[in-house]
C-alpha positions, 0 to 999 in steps of 0.5 A: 435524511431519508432512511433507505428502504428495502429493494432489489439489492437487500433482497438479494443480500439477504439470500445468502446472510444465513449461510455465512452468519455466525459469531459477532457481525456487523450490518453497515449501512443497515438502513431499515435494518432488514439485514441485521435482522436477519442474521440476528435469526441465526442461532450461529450469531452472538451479536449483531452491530447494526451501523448507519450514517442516518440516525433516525434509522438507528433510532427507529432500529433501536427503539424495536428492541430486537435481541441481540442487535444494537445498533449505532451512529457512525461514519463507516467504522468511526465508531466501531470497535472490535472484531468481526466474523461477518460483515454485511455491506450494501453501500450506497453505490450510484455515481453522483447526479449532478447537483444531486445530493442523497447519501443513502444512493451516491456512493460518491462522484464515481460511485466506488468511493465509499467502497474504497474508503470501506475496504481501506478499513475493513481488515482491522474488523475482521478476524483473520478467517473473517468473510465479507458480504459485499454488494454493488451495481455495474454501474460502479464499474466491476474493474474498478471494485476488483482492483479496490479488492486487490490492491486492499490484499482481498480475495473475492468470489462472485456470489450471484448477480442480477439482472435489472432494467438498467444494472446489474447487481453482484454479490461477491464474498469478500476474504483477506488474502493469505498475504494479509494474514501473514503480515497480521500474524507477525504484528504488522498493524493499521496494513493500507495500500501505498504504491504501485510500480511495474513489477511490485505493490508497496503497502504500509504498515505500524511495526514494533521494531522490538519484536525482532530481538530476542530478549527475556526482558519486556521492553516498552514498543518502539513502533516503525513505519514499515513498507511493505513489497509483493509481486504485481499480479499483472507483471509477467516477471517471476521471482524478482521480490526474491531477488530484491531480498538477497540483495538487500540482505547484502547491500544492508551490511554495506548501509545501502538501501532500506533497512531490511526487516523480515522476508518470506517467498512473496514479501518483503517488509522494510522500514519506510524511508520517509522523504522526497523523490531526488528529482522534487528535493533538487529544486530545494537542496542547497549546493553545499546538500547537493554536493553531499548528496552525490558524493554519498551517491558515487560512495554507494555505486562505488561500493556496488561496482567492487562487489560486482552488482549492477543496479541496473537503474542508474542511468535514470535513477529520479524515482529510485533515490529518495532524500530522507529527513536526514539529507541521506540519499537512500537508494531503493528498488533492487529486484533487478540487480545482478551479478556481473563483471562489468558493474556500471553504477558510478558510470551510469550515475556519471551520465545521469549528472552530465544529464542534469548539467543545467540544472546542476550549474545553476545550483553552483555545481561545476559539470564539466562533462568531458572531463568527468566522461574522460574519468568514466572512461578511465574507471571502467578499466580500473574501477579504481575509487581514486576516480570516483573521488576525483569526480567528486572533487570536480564536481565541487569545483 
């Protein structure tokens, strides 16, 4: 493997490495060395870690003996230990050629997948005021490295950029967002990018749960995956993760949703439910599962009719019931809910399963949709749970 020598990109890096020098900083990728050499120039730096992939570029590095840099052999991060104040990445950032293999240019089929596997690590390396000297090419495509950035809870600011025969070249200064910080001030470990849905971004995280009870006692960790849920940037709709904390700080006494952990005006953080969406397990559950399964369901919307909140998603729940390890449906998403007089949960759940009458027949369930809309019917007068129970009860046969 041929170490990657000085070019356009590393001289444009290497404008801006002594402003922002200081402290411990790591140089990954550092190739020739040229940047980790720099910054090692800096009165402000105590160390500096050169990383590269190549190891006869650490070797070579080593062997200069230069004051304060060591360097080492690692894929990225695989074997960095502590904290950084800056960190310097010129990746290898081309999209691959075909049949094309040279690991010091691709950065991978797309050309961003180094960098997303970067950023997907960076955040533990970095201290929380921590800065990030990032370069890359048009030829990554700028949209998708926003996006890594974001959905990593980064900020960024374009540096300087330069113009070459067929690219351009940007160097943006990376930070961690306040939202980060936060979630690392209150201990949460190991932060990565989950999901995405309309109107909020799901992240995951190591917790330990003992950190929320108040005791004079040390106790041995019991750490939780939690998740974690903020607004997505690009919904138009405001103050929806609020809502979904009220809610859930309701429905939690009633055992109904995630188990909410801690909250702020931007976030929430609840324990991971860990199964499968309703739709994917109903191919597997047997009937006896399924039977459960919807009597739980109609408990819980029942439950919500009577303290008058509708859900809102009921009518089309696939991807808002999640069947955990414990064959527990664990209702999720409530950043619609609302208060109103005319709740429709069981009713709205009634007409999911007519629905799924086919699908449910040849479970062994008994799907008699007159009869069960006839009882829908007769419960939006009432919302007398003995018609919930009646439900049930025809669905089992």
């Amino acid at each position: 493997m041929e170490i990657y020598q000085p070019a356009e990109d590393s001289l444009l890096l290497q404008k801006h490495i002594k402003q922002y020098a200081e402290g411990r900083v790591l140089d990954m990728g550092t190739g020739s060395g040229i940047l980790a050499r720099e910054a090692a120039k800096s009165p402000m730096v105590r160390e500096v870690v050169a990383v590269d992939i190549n190891g006869q570029a650490v070797e070579k590095l080593n062997a200069q003996k230069i004051k304060k840099i060591t360097a080492i052999e690692s894929d990225l991060f695989e074997k960095v230990s502590g904290k950084f104040n800056l960190i310097i990445f010129n990746p290898p950032y081309l999209p691959q050629d075909k049949g094309m293999k040279d690991e010091a240019i691709y950065g991978g089929k797309k050309g961003w997948e180094i960098s997303e596997r970067f950023f997907k690590q960076a955040a533990k390396y970095l201290v929380s005021n921590g800065k990030i000297l990032f370069l890359f090419s048009s030829l990554t495509k700028k949209s998708k490295i926003n996006e890594i950035l974001s959905n990593h809870l980064f900020q960024y600011q374009e540096l300087a950029k330069e113009k070459l025969h067929f690219e351009e070249l940007y160097i943006y200064l990376v930070e961690k967002t306040s939202l980060l910080r936060r979630l690392e001030a209150k201990g949460i470990e190991k932060i990565s990018y989950f999901d995405k849905g309309r109107r909020g971004l799901i992240y995951l995280g190591n917790f330990d749960r003992n950190q929320l009870i108040k005791s004079h006692f040390p106790s041995k960790p019991e750490i939780v995956k939690i998740a974690i849920k903020t607004a997505n940037p690009k919904s138009k709709v405001k103050n929806k993760i609020e809502n979904e904390i009220n809610w859930l700080k309701i429905l939690n006494q009633y055992n109904i949703g995630p188990k909410l952990l801690f909250a702020d005006q931007d976030y929430m953080a609840y324990e991971f439910v860990e199964g499968k969406f309703l739709e994917d397990w109903l191919k597997t559950g047997s009937r006896k599962e399924i039977i459960n399964i919807f009597s739980s369901l109609f408990h819980q919307c029942c439950q919500m009719d009577f303290l008058k909140v509708n859900k809102e998603e009921m009518h089309h729940p696939l991807k808002h019931i999640i069947i955990d390890r414990f064959f527990q449906p664990v209702l999720i998403d409530f950043e619609r809910c609302k208060i109103t007089d005319k709740p429709k949960n069981v009713t709205q759940l009634m007409e999911f399963i007519c629905r799924l009458k086919k699908e449910l027949e040849n479970k062994g369930l008994k799907v008699e949709t007159g009869y069960l809309r006839s009882l829908a019917k007769e419960y939006k007068k009432s919302f007398d749970k003995a018609l919930v129970e009646k439900i049930i009860k025809s669905l089992s046969g």
